[in-house]
C-alpha positions in Angstrom: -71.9 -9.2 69.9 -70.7 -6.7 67.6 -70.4 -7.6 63.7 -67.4 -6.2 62.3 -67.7 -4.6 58.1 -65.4 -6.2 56.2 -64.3 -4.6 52.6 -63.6 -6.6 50.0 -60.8 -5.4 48.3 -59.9 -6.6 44.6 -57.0 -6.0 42.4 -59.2 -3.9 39.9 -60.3 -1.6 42.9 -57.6 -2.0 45.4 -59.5 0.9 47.4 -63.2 -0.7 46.9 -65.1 -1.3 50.2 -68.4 -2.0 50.9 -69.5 0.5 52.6 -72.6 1.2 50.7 -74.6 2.5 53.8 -72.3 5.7 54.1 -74.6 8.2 51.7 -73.2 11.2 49.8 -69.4 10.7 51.5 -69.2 7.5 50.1 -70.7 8.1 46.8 -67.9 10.9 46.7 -65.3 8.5 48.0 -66.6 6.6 45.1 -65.6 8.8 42.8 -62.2 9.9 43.9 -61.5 6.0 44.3 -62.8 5.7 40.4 -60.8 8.7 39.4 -58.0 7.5 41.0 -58.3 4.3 39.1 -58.2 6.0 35.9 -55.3 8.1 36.6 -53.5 5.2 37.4 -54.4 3.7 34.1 -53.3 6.5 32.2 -50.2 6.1 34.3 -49.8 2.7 33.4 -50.3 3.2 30.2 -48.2 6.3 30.0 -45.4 3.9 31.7 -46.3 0.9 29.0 -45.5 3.6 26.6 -42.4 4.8 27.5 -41.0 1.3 28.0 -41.5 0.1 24.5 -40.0 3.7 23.5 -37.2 3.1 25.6 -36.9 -0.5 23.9 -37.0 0.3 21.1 -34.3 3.3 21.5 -32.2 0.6 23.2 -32.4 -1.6 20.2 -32.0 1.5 18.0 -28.7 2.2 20.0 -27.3 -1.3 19.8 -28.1 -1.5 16.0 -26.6 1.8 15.7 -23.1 0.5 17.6 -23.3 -2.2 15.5 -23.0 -0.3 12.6 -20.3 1.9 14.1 -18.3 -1.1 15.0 -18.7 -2.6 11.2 -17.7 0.8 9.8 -14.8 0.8 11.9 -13.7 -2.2 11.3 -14.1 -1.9 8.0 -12.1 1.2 7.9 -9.1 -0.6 9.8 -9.3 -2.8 7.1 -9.0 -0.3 4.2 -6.0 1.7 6.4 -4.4 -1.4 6.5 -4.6 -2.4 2.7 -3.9 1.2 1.8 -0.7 1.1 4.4 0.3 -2.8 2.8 0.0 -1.4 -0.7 2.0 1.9 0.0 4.7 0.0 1.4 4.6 -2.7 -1.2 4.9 0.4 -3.7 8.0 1.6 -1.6 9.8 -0.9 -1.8 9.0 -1.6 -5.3 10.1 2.1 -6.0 13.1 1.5 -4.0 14.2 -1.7 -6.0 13.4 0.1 -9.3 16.1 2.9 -8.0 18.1 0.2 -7.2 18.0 -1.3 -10.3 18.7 1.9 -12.2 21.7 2.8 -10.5 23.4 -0.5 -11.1 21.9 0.2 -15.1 23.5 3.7 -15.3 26.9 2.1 -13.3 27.0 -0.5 -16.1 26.5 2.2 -18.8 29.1 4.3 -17.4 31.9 1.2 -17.6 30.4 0.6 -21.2 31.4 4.1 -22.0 34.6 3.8 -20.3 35.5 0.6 -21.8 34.0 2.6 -25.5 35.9 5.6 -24.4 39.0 3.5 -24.5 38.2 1.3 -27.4 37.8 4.6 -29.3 40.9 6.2 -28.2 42.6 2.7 -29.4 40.5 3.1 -32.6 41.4 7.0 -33.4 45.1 6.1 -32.7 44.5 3.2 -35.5 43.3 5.3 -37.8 45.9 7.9 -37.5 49.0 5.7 -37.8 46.9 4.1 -40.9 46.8 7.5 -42.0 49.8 8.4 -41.5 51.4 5.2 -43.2 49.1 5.7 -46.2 50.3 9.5 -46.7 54.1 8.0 -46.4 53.0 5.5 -49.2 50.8 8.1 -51.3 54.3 10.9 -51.1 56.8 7.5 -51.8 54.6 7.0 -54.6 54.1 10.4 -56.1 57.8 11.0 -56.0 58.5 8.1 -57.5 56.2 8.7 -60.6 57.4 12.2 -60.3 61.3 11.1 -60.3 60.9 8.4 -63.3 59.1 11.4 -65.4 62.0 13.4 -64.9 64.2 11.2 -64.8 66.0 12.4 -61.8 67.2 10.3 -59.0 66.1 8.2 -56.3 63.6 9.5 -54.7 63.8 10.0 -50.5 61.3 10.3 -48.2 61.4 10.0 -44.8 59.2 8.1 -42.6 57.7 9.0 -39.7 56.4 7.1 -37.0 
């Protein structure tokens, strides 16, 4: 009956057999095997490596969209206060105009109505005036007349 080798193969050398009995090949099949091991090590540890990197670029990247997001929100936030004050100032401007006009309408009718009221005034004053220098010449000639003793005195009014 024939015997057949079996290799015992374990998960820290996957390519381990025990074929001790084979001389230099296998000591040199040893070897690759062992190199091989280390390689895929390094490998392993190369790809641990670049997994945390990439992790940790993935959680820079969301932390840096965060703060892009916040920023822009924030921004929308001071566009629209700038926008709600600007139009707030608008109208406020507008309403001040508004107000102004109706102030300078009003001033204008006060000057008309003045205007007038002078005119009446001026009119007054020169009938007053008038009536006054008809008094002051009635006067005079009368003074004058009685000095001289000439006649009545006439002088004609004028209205």
């Amino acid at each position: 009956e024939k015997t057949e080798t079996s290799s015992v193969i374990t998960p820290e050398n996957p390519f381990h057999s025990n074929a001790a009995d084979d001389g230099p090949m296998s000591q040199q099949h040893e070897l690759q095997i062992q190199q091989q091991q280390l390689e895929i090590q390094h490998l392993q540890k190369q790809l641990q490596t670049a997994q945390t990197q990439l992790q940790m670029q993935q959680n820079e990247t969301t932390l840096l969209q965060n703060q892009l997001s916040s920023r822009t929100k924030e921004m929308s936030l001071r566009q629209e206060q700038y926008t709600s004050r600007f139009t707030y100032q608008n109208e406020r401007i507008k309403d001040l105009e508004q107000q102004m006009s109706s102030l300078y309408t009003a001033v204008d009718v006060l000057n008309e109505e003045h205007s007038g009221e002078k005119e009446k005034n001026v009119n007054a004053l020169k009938e007053n005036l008038y009536s006054a220098d008809e008094e002051m010449a009635r006067l005079i000639c009368i003074e004058e007349s009685q000095l001289k003793n000439k006649g009545p005195c006439h002088v004609s009014t004028s209205s």
